[in-house]
MIVO-126669 format. One line per field, with one value per residue (C-alpha): residue number from 0; x, y, z. Coordinates in pm, whole numbers, plus 50000, padded with zeros to 5 digits. Each point is the difference from the previous one (the first is absolute). Example, Ala and Ser with C-alpha at 12.3 -4.5 7.8 and 13.67 -1.06 7.14 Angstrom:
<pases>
n <- c(0 / 1)
u <- c(51230 / 50137)
v <- c(49550 / 50344)
w <- c(50780 / 49934)
</pases>
This chain:
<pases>
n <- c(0 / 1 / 2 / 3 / 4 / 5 / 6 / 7 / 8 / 9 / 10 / 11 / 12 / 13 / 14 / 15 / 16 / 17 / 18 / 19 / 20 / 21 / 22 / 23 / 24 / 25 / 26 / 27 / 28 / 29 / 30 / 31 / 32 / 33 / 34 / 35 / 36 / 37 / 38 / 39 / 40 / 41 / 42 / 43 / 44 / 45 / 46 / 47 / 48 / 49 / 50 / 51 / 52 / 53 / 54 / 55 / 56 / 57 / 58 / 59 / 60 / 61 / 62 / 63 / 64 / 65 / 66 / 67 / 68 / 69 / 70 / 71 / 72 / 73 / 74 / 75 / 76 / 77 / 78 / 79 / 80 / 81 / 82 / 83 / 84 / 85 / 86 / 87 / 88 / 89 / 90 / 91 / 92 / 93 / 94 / 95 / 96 / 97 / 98 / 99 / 100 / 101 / 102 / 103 / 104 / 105 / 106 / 107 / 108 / 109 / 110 / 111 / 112 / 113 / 114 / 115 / 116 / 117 / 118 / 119 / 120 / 121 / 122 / 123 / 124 / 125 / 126 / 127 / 128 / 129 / 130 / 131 / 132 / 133 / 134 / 135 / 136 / 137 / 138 / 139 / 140 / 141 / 142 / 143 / 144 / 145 / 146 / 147 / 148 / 149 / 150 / 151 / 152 / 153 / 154 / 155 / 156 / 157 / 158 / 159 / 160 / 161 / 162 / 163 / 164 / 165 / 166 / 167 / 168 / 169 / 170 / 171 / 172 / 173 / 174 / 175 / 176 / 177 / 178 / 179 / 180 / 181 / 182 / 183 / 184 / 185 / 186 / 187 / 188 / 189 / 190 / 191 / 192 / 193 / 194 / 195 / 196 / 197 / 198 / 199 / 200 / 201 / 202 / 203 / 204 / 205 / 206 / 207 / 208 / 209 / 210 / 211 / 212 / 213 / 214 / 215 / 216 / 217 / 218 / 219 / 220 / 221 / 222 / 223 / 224 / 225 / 226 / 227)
u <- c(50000 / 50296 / 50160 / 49665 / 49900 / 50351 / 49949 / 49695 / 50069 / 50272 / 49850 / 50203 / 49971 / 50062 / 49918 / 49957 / 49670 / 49909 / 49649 / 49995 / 50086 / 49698 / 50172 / 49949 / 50130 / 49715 / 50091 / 50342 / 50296 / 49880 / 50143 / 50323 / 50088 / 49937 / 50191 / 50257 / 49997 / 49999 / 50302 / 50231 / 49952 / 50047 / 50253 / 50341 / 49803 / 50228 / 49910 / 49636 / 49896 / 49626 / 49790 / 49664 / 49657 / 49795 / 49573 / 49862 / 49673 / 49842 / 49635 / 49939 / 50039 / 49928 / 50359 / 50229 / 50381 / 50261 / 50342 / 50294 / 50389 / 50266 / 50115 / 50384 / 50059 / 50369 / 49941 / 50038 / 49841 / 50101 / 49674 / 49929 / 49652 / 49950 / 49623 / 50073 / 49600 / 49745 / 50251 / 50361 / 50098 / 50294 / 50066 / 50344 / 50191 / 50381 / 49832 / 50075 / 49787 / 49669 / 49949 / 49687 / 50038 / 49754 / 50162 / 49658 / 49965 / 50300 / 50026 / 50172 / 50007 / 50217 / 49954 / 50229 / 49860 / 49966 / 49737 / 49767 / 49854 / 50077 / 50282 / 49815 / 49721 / 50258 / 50214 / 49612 / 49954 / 50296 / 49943 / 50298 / 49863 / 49809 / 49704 / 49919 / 50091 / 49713 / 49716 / 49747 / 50027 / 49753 / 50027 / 49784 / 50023 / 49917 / 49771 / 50057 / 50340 / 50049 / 50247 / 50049 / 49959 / 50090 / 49831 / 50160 / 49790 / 50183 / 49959 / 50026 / 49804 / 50062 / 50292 / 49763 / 49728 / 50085 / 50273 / 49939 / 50279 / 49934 / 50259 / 50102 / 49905 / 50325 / 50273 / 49842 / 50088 / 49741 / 49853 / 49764 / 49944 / 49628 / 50026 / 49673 / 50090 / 49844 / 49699 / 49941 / 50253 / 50083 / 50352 / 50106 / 50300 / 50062 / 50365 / 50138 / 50385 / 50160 / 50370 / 50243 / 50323 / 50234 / 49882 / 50289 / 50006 / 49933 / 49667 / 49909 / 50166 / 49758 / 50155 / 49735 / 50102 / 49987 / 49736 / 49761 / 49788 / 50117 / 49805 / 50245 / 49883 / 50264 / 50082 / 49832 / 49765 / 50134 / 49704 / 49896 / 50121 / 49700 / 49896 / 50067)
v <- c(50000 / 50260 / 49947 / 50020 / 50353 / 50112 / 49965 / 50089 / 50331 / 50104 / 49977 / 49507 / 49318 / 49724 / 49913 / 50211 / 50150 / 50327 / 50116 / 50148 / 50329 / 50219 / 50427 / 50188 / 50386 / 50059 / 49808 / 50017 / 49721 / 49635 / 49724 / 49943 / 50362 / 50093 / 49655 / 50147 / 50332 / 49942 / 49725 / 50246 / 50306 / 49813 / 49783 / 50208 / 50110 / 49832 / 50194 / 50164 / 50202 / 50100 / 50183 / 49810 / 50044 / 49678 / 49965 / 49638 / 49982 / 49639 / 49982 / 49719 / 50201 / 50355 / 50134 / 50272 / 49960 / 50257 / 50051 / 50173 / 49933 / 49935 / 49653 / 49966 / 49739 / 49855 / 49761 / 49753 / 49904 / 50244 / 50170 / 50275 / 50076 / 50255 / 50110 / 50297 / 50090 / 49883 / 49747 / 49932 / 49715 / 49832 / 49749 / 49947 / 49760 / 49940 / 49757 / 49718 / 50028 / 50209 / 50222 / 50072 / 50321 / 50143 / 50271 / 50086 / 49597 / 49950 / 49721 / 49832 / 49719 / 49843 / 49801 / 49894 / 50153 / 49756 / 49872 / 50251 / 50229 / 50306 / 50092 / 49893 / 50223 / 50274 / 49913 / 50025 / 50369 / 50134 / 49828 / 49750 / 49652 / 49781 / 50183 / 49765 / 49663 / 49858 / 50272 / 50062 / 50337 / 50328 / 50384 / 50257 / 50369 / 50218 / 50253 / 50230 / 50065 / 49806 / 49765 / 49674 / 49715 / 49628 / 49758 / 49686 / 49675 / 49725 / 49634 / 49971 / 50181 / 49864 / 50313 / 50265 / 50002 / 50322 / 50247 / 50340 / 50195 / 50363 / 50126 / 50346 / 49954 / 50179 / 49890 / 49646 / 50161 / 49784 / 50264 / 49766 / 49650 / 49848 / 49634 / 49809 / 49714 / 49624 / 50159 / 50318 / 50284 / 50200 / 50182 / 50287 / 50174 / 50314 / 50129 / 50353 / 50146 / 49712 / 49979 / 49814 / 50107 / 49713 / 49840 / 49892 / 49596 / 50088 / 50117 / 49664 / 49849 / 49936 / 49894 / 50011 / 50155 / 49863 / 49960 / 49957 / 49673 / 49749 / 49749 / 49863 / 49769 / 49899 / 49704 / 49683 / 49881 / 49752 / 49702 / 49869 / 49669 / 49785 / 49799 / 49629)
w <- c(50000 / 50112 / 49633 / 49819 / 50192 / 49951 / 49589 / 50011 / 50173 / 49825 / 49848 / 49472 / 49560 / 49726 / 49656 / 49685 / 49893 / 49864 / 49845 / 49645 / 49935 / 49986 / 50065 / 49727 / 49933 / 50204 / 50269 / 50051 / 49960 / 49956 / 50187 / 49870 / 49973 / 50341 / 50123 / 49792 / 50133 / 50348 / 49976 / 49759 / 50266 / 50293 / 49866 / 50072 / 50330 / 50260 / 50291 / 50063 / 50280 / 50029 / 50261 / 49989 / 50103 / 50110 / 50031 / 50098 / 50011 / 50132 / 49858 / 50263 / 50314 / 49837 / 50081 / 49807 / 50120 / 49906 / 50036 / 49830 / 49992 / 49766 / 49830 / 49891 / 49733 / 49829 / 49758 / 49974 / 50361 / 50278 / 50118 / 50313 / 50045 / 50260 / 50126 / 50188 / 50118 / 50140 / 50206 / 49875 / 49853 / 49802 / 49735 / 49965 / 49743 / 49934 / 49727 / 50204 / 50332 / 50016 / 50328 / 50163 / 50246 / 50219 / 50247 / 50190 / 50071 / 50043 / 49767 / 49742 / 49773 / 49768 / 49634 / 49783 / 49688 / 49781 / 50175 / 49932 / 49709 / 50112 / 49782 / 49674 / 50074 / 50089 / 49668 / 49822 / 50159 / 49814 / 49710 / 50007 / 50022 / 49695 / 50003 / 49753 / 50192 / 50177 / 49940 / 49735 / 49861 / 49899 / 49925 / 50068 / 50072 / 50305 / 49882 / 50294 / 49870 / 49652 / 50194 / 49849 / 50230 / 49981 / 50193 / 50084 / 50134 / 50117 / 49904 / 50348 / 50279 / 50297 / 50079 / 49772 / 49778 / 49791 / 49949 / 49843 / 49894 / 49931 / 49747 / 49823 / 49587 / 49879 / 50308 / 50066 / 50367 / 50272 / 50202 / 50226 / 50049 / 50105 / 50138 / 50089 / 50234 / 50044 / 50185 / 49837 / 50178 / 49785 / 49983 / 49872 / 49985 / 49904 / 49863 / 50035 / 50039 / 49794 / 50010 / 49841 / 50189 / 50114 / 50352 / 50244 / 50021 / 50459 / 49910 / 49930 / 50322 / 50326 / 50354 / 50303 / 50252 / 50386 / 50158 / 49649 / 49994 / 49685 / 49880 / 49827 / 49611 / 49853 / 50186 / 49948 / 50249 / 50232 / 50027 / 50322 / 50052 / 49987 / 50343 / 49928)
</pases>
């Protein structure tokens, strides 16, 4: 459950499928082009800072969650994502082991990060994973703005049901992402200040300090010896 809600709030599996191409002038880039786009910007983007705003609303319960910080990415799998209101809290990766950090529980817990999702969906964010591999594919435009967006649904949902990325027509810049979860959250993350200055390798470097309460995954689980 504690991996699931940690991709799921940050808010992104395996097999090729796309839909046909149906933009037109009208409608902006088709499939392939915006694919295209998206990869050739973001593909000599090695290091990506962003100030984000997040909104989740949860139909089942009625509630509208928002926070704001800043997410730090180096490709290919070094990741900070710092919420800085309403409470703080960290995810921190070295790309080997995944830190959960919360200061005002004093608590932390530790993955190794391969075991979880969480750095696909990040790599999918910033446009540098197959966001072909695993997902049927569609285009449409945002008519609030004329943004093209590219909607991703994966072959399989049990991480996320749909992806939404909102992208600039002439850049192929993402300027918000809109995830809808397994039971119907819905993400979305907004994009502002992006920067593409080079991050120091100890951003991406976590050490508790004393005192802080680790719950510790990345050890196997010893079995209890059965009674004979």
């Amino acid at each position: 459950m504690t991996r699931r809600l940690a991709t799921t709030t940050l808010l992104l599996l395996l097999a090729l499928g796309t839909v046909p191409d149906q933009a037109t002038a009208a409608t902006g880039p088709t499939v392939d082009q915006l694919v295209q786009g998206i990869q050739a910007y973001y593909k000599s983007k090695t290091d990506i800072t962003v100030d984000f705003h997040q909104v989740i609303v949860k139909p089942a319960t009625g509630r509208k969650l928002k926070a704001r910080g800043t997410i730090y990415y180096k490709h290919p799998n070094r990741f900070y994502w710092y919420q800085l209101r309403p409470d703080k809290l960290h995810y921190v990766s070295d790309g080997t082991v995944f830190w959960k950090y919360q200061p005002d529980q004093n608590s932390a817990e530790k993955f190794l990060l391969k075991s979880t999702q969480l750095l696909y969906t990040i790599r999918l964010f910033f446009g540098q994973g197959d966001l072909k591999k695993g997902h049927k594919l569609s285009v449409g435009r945002r008519e609030s703005d004329g943004a093209a967006t590219l909607t991703l649904v994966p072959i399989d949902q049990r991480v996320y049901k749909k992806l939404t990325l909102i992208v600039d027509p002439k850049s192929f810049a993402i300027r918000e992402t809109m995830l809808v979860d397994p039971d119907d959250n819905t993400n979305r993350i907004r994009y502002q200040r992006v920067r593409f200055d080079p991050i120091p390798a100890s951003r991406f470097r976590f050490s508790p300090e004393s005192g802080v309460n680790v719950r510790d995954f990345t050890k196997p689980r010893r079995e209890t010896p059965k009674k004979s």
